[in-house]
N, CA, C and O atoms as a printed pandas DataFrame, in Angstrom:
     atom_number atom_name residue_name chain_id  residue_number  x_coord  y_coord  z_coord
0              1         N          UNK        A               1   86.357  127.917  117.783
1              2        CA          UNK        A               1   86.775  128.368  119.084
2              3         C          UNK        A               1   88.268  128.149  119.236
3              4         O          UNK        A               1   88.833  127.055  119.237
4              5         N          UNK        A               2   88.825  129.343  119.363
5              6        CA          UNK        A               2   90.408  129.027  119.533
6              7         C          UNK        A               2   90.859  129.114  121.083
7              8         O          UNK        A               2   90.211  129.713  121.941
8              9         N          UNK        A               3   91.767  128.596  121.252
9             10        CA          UNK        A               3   92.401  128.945  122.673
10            11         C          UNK        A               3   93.272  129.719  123.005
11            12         O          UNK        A               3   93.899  130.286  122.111
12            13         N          UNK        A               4   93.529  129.936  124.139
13            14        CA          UNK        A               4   94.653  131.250  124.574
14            15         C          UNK        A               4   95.358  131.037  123.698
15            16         O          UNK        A               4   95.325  131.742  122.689
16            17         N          UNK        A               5   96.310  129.868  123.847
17            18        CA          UNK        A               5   97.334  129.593  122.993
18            19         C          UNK        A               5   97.608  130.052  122.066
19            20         O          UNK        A               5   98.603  130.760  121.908
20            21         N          UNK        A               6   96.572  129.683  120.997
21            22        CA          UNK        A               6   96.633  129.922  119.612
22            23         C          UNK        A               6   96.193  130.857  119.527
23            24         O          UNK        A               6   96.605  131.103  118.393
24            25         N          UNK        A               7   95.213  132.337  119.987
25            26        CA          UNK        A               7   95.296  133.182  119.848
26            27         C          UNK        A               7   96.500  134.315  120.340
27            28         O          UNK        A               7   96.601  135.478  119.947
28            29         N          UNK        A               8   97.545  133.457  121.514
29            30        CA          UNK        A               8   98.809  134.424  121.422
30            31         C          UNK        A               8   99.676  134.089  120.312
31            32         O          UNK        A               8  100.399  134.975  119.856
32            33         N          UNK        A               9   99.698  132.982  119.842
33            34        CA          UNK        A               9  100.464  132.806  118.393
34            35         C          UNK        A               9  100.113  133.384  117.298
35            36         O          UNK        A               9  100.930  133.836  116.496
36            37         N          UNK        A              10   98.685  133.436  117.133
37            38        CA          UNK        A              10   98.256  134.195  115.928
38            39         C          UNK        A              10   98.580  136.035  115.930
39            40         O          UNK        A              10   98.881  136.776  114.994
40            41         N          UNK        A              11   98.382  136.304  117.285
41            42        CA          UNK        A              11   98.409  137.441  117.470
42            43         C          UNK        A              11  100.432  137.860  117.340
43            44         O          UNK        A              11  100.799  138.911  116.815
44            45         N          UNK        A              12  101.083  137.202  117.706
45            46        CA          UNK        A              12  102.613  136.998  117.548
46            47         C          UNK        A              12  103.361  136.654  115.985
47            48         O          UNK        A              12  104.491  136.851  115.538
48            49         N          UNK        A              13  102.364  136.168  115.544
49            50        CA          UNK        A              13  102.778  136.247  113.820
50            51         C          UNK        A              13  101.794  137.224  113.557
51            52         O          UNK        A              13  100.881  136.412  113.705
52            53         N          UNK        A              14  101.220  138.227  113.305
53            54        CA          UNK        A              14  100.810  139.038  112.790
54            55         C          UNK        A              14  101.552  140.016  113.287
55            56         O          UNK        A              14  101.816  140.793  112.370
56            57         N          UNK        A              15  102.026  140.366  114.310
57            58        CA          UNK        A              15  102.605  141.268  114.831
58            59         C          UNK        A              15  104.119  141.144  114.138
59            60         O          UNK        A              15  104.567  142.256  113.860
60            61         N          UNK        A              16  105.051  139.980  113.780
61            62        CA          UNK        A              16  105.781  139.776  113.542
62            63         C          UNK        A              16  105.779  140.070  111.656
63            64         O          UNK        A              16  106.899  140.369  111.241
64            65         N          UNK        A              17  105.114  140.033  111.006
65            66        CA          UNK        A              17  104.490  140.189  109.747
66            67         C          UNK        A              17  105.081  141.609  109.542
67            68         O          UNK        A              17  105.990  142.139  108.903
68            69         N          UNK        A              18  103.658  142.107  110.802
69            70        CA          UNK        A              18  104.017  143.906  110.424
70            71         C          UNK        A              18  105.379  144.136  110.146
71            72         O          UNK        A              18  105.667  144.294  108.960
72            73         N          UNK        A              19  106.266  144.188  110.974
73            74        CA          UNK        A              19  107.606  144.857  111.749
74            75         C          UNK        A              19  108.650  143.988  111.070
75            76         O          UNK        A              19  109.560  143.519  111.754
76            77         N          UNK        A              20  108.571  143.728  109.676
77            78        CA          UNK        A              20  109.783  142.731  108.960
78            79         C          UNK        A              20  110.784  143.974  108.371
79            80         O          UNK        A              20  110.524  145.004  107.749
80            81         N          UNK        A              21  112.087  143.366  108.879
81            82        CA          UNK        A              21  112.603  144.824  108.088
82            83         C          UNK        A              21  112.532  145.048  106.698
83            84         O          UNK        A              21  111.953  144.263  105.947
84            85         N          UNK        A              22  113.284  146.436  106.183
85            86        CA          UNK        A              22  113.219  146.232  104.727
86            87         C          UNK        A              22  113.710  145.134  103.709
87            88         O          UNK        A              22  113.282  144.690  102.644
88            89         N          UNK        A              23  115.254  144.795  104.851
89            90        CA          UNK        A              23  116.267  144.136  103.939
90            91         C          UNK        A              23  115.303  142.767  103.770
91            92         O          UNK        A              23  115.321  142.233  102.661
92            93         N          UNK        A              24  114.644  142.304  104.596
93            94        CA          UNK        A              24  113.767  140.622  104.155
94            95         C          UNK        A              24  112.719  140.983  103.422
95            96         O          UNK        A              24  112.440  140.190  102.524
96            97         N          UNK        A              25  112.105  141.853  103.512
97            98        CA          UNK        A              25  110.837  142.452  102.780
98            99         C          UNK        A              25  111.545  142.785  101.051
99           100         O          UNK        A              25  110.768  142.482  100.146
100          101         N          UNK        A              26  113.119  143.451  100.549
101          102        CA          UNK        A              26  113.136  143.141   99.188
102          103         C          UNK        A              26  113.520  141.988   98.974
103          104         O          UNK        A              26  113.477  141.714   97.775
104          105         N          UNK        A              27  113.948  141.033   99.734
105          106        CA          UNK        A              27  114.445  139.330   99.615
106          107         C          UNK        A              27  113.525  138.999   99.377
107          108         O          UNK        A              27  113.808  138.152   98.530
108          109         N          UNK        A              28  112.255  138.992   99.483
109          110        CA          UNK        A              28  110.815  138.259   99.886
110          111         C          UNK        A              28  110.328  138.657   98.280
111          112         O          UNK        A              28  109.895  137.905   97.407
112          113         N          UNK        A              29  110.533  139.896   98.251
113          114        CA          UNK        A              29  109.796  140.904   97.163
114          115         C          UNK        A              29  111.019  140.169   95.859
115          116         O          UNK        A              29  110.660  139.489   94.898
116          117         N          UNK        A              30  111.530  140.304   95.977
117          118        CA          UNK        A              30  112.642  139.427   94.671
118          119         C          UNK        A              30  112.533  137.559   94.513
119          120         O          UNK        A              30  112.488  136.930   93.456
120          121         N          UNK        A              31  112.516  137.122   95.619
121          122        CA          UNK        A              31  111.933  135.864   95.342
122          123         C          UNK        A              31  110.679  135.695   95.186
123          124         O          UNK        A              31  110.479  134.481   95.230
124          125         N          UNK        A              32  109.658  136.287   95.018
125          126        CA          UNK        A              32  108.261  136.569   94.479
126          127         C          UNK        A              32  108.499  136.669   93.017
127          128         O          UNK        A              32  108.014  135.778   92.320
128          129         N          UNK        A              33  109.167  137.614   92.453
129          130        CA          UNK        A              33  109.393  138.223   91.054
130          131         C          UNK        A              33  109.927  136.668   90.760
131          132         O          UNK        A              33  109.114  135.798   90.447
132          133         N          UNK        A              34  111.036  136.447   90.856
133          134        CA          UNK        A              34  111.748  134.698   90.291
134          135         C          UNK        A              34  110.311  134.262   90.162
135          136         O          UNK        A              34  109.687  134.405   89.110
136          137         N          UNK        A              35  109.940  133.875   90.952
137          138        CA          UNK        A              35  108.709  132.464   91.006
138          139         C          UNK        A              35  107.689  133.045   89.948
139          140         O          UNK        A              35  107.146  132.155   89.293
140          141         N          UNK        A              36  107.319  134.284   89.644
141          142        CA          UNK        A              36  106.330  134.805   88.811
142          143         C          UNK        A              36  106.574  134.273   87.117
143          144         O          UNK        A              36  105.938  133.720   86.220
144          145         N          UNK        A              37  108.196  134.960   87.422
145          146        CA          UNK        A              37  108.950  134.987   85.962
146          147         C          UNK        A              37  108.978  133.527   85.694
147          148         O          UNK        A              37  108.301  133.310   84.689
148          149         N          UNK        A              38  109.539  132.322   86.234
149          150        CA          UNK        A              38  109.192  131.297   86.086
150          151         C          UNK        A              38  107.817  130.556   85.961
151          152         O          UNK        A              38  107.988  129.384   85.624
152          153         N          UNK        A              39  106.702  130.849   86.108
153          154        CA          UNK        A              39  105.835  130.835   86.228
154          155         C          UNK        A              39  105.031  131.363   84.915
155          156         O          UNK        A              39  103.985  130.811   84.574
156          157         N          UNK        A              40  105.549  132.403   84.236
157          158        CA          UNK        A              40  105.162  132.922   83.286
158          159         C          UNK        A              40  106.047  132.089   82.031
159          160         O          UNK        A              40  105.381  131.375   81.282
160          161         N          UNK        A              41  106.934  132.147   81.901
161          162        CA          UNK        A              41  107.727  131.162   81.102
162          163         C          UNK        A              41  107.389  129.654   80.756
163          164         O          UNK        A              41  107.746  129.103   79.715
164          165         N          UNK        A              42  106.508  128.947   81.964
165          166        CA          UNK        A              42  106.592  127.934   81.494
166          167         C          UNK        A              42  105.163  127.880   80.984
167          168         O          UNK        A              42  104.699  126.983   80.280
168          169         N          UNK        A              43  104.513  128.977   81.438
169          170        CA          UNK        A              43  102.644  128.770   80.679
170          171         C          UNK        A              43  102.804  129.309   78.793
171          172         O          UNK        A              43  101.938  129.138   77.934
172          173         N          UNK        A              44  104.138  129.946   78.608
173          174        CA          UNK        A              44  104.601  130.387   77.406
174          175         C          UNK        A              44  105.137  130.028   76.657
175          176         O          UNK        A              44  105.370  130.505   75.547
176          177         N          UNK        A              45  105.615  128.584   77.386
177          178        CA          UNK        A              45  106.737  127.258   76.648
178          179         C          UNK        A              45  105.875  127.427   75.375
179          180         O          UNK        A              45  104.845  128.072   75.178
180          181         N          UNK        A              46  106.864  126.395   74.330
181          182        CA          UNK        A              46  106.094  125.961   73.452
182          183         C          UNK        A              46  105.964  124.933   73.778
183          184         O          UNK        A              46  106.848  124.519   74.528
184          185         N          UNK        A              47  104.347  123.556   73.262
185          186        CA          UNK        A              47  104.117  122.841   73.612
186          187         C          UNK        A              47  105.314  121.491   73.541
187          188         O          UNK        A              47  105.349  120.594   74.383
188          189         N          UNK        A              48  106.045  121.571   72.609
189          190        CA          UNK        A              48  107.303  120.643   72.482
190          191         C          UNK        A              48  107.512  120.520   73.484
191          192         O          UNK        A              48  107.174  119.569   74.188
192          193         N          UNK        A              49  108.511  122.050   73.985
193          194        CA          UNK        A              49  108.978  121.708   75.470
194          195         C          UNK        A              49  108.197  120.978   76.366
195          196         O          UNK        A              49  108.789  120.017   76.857
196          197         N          UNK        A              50  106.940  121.161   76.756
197          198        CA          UNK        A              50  106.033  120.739   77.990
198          199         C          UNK        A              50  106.275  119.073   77.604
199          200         O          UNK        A              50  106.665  118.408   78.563
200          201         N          UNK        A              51  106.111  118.419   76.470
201          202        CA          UNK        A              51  105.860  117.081   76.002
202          203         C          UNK        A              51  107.113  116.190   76.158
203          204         O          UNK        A              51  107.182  114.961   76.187
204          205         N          UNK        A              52  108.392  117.419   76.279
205          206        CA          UNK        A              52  109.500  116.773   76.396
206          207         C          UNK        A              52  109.607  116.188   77.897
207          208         O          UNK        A              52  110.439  115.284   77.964
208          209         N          UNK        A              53  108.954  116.492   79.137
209          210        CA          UNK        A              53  109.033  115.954   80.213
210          211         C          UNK        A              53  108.406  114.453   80.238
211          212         O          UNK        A              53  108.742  113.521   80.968
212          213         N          UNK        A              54  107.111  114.491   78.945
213          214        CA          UNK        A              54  106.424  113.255   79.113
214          215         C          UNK        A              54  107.459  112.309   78.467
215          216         O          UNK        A              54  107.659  111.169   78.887
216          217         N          UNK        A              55  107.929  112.712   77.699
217          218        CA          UNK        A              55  108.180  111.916   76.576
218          219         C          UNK        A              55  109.515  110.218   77.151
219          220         O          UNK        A              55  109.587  109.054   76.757
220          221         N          UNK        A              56  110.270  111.014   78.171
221          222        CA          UNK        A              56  111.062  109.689   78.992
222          223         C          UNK        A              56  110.530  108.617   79.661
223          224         O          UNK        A              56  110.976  107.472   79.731
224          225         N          UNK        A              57  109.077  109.300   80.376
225          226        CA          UNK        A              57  108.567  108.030   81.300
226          227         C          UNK        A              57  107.735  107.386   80.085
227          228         O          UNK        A              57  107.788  106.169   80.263
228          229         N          UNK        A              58  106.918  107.696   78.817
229          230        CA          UNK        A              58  106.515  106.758   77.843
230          231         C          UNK        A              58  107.212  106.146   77.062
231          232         O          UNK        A              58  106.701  105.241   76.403
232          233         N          UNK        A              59  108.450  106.438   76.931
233          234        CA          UNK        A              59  109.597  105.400   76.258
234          235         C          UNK        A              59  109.744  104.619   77.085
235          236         O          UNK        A              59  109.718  103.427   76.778
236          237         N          UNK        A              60  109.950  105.022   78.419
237          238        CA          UNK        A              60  110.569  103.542   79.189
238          239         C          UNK        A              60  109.514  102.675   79.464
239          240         O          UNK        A              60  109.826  101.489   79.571
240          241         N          UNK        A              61  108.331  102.975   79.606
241          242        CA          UNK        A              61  107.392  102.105   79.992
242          243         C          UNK        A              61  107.058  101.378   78.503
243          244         O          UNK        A              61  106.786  100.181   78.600
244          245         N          UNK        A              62  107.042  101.941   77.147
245          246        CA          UNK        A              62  107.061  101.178   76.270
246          247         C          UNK        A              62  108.557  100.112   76.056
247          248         O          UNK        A              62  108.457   98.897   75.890
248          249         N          UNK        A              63  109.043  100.381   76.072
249          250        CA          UNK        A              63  110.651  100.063   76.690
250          251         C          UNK        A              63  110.328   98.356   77.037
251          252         O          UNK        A              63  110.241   97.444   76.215
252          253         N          UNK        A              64  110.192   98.284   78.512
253          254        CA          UNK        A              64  109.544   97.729   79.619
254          255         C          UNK        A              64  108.553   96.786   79.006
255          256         O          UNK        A              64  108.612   95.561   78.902
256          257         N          UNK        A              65  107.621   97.639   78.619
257          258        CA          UNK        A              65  106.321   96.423   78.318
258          259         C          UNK        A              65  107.031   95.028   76.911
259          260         O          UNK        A              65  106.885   93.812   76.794
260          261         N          UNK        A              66  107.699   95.975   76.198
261          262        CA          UNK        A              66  108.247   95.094   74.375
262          263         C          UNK        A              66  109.450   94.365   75.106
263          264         O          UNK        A              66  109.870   93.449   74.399
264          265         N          UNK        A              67  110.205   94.503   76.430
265          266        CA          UNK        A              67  110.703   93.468   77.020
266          267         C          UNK        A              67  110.456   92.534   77.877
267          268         O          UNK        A              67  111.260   91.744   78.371
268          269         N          UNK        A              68  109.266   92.630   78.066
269          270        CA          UNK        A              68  108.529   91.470   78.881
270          271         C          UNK        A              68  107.829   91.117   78.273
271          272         O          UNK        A              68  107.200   90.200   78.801
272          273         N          UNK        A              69  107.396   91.452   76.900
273          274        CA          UNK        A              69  107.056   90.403   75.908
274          275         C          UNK        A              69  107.262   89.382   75.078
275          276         O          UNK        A              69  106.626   88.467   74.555
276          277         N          UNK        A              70  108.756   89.979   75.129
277          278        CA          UNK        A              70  109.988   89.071   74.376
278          279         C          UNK        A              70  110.428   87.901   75.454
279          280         O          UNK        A              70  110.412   86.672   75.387
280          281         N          UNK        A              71  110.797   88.763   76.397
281          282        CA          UNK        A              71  111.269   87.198   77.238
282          283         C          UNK        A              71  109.785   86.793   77.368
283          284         O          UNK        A              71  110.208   85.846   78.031
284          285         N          UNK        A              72  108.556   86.624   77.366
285          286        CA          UNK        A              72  107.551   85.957   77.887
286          287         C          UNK        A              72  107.289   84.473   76.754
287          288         O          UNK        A              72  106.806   83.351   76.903
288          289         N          UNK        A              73  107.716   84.998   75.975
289          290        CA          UNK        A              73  106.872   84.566   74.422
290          291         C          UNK        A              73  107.699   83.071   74.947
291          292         O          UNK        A              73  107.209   82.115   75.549
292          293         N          UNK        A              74  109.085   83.272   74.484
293          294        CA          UNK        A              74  109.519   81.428   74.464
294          295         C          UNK        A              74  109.251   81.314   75.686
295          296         O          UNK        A              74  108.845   80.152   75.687
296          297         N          UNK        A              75  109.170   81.676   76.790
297          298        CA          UNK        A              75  108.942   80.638   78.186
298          299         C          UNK        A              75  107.290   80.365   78.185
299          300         O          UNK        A              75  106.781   79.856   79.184
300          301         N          UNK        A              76  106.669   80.637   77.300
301          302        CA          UNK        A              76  105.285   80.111   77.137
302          303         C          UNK        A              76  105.150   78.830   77.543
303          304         O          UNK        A              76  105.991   78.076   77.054
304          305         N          UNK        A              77  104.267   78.272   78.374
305          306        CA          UNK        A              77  103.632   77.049   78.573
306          307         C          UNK        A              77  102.968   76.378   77.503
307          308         O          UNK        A              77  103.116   75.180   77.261
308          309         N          UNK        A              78  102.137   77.265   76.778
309          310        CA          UNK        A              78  101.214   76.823   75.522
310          311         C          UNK        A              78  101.659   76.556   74.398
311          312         O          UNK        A              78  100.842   76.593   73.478
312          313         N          UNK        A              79  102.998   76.219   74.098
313          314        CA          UNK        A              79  103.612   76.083   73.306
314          315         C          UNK        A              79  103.517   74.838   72.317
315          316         O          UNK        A              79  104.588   74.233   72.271
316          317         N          UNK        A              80  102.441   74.254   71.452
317          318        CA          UNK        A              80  102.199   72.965   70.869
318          319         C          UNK        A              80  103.227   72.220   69.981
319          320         O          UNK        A              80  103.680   72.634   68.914
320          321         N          UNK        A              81  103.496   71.148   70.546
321          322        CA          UNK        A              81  104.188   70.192   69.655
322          323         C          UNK        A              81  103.741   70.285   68.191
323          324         O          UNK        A              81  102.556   70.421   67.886
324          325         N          UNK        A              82  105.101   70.178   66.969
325          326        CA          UNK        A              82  104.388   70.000   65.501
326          327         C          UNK        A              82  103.899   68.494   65.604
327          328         O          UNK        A              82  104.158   67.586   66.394
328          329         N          UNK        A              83  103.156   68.590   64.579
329          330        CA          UNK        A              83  102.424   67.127   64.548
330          331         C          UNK        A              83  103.341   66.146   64.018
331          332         O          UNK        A              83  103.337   64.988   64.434
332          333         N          UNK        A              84  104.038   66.508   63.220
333          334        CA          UNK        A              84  105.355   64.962   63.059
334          335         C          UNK        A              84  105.825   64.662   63.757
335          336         O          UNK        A              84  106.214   63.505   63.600
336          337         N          UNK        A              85  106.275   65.420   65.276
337          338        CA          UNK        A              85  106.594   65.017   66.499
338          339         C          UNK        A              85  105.808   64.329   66.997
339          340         O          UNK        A              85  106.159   63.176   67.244
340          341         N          UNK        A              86  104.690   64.682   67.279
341          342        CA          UNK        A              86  103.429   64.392   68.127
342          343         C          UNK        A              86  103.054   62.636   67.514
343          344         O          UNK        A              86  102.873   61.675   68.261
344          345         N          UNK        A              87  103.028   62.613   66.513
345          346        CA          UNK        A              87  102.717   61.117   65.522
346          347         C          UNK        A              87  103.769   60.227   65.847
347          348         O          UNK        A              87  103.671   59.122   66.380
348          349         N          UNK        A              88  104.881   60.879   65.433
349          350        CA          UNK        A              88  105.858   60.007   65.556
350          351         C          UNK        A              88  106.107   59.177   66.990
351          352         O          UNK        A              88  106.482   58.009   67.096
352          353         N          UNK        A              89  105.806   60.071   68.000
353          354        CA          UNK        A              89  105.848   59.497   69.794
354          355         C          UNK        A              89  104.870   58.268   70.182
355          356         O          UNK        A              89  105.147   57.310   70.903
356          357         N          UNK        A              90  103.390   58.607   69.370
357          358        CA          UNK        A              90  102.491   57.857   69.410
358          359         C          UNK        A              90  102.515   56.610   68.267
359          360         O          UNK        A              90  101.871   56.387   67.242
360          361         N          UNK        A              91  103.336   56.088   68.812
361          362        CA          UNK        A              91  103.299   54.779   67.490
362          363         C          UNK        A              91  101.923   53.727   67.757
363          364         O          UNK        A              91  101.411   52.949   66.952
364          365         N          UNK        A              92  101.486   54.043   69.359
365          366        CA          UNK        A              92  101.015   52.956   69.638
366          367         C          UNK        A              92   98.957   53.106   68.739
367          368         O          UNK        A              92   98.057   52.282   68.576
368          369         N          UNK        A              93   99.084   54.346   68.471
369          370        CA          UNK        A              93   97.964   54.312   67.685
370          371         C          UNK        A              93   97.766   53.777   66.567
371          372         O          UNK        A              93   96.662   53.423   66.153
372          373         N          UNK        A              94   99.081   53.644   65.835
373          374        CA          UNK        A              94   99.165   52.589   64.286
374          375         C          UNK        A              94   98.760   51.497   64.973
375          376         O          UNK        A              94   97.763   50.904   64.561
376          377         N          UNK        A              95   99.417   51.046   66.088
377          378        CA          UNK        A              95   99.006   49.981   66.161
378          379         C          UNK        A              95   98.027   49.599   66.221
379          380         O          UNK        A              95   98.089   48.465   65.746
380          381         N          UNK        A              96   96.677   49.884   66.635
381          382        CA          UNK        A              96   95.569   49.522   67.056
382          383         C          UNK        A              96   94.693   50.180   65.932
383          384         O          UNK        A              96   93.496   50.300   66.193
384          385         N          UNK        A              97   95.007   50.486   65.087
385          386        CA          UNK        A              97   94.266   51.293   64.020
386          387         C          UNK        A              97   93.222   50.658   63.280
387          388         O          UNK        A              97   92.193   51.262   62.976
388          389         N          UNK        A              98   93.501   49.142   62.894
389          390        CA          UNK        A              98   92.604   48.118   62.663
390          391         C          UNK        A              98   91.373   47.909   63.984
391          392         O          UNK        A              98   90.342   47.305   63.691
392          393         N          UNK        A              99   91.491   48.246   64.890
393          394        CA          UNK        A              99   90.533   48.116   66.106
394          395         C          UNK        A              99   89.197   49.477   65.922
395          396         O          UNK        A              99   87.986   49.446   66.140
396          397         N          UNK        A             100   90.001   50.440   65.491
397          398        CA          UNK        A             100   89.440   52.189   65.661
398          399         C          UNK        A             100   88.673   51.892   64.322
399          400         O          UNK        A             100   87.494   52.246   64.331
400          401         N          UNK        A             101   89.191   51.235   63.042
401          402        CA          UNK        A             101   87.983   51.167   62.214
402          403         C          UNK        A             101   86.837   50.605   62.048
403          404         O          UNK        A             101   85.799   50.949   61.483
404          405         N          UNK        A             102   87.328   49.257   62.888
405          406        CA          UNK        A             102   86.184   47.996   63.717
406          407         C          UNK        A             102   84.933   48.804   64.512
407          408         O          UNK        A             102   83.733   48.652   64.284
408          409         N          UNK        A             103   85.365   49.442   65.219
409          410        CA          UNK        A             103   84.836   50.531   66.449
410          411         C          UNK        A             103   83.968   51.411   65.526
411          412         O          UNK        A             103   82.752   51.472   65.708
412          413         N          UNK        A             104   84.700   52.225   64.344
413          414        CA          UNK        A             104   83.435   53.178   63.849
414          415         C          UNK        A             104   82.956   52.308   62.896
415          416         O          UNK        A             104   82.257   53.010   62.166
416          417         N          UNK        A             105   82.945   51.652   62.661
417          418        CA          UNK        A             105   81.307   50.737   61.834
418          419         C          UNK        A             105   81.179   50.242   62.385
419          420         O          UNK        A             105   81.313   49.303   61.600
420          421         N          UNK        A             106   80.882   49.532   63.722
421          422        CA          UNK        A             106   80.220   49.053   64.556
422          423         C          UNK        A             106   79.542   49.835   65.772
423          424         O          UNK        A             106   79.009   49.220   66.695
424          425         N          UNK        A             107   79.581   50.920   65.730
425          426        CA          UNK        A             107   79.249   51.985   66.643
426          427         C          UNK        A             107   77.687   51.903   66.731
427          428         O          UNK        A             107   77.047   52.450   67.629
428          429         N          UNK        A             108   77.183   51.236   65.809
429          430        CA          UNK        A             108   75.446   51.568   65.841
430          431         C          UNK        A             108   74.945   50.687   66.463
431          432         O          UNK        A             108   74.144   50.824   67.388
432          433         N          UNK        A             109   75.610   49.101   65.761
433          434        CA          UNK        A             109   75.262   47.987   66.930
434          435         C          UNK        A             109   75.157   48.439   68.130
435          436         O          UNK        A             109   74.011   48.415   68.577
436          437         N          UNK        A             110   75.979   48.851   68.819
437          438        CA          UNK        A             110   76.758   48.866   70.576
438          439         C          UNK        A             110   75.429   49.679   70.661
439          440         O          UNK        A             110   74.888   49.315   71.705
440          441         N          UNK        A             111   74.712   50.548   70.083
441          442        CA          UNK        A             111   73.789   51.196   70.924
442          443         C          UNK        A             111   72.667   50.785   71.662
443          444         O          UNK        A             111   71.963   51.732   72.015
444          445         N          UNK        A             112   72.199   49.451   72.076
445          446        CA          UNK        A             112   70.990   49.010   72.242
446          447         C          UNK        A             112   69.946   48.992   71.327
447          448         O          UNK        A             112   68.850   48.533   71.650
């Protein structure tokens, strides 16, 4: 259901449609032809061309990803001490090392 309104508008562009002069009617009619001809050209590309539009945003995003991998890697948290470090800090386990062998052969006693 339309209203007055919009049926005097509809009726005011159709009327306006008809009665276009010539000179906008070959403007209209020539920018039709462009858009066709373009239109036809690019369904005729060769596929290179078409791939060449992809081809910038998948470099940069590969780009992007192999540099946030690089800086990620050394700021790693998980990064493990070598074990000659790790030994060397802990002296206090030599020390008690005579206790830890006491402990595993006696481990069966302690059980009840």
């Amino acid at each position: 259901m339309k209203t007055q309104f919009e049926q005097d508008l509809q009726n005011q562009l159709r009327h306006s449609e008809q009665t276009i002069d010539t000179e906008n009617l070959t403007q209209l009619a020539d920018i039709r032809h462009q858009a066709l001809g373009l239109l036809r050209t690019r369904k005729t590309s060769p596929p290179h061309h078409r791939w060449r539009c992809f081809s910038w945003p998948t470099a940069g995003m590969a780009l992007a990803s192999l540099l946030v991998i690089v800086l990620a890697t050394p700021l790693s948290p998980f990064t493990s001490p070598s074990s000659i470090d790790y030994l060397s800090d802990n002296t206090e386990l030599y020390d008690d090392l005579g206790f830890y062998y006491w402990l595993a052969e006696n481990e069966q006693s302690f059980r009840g």
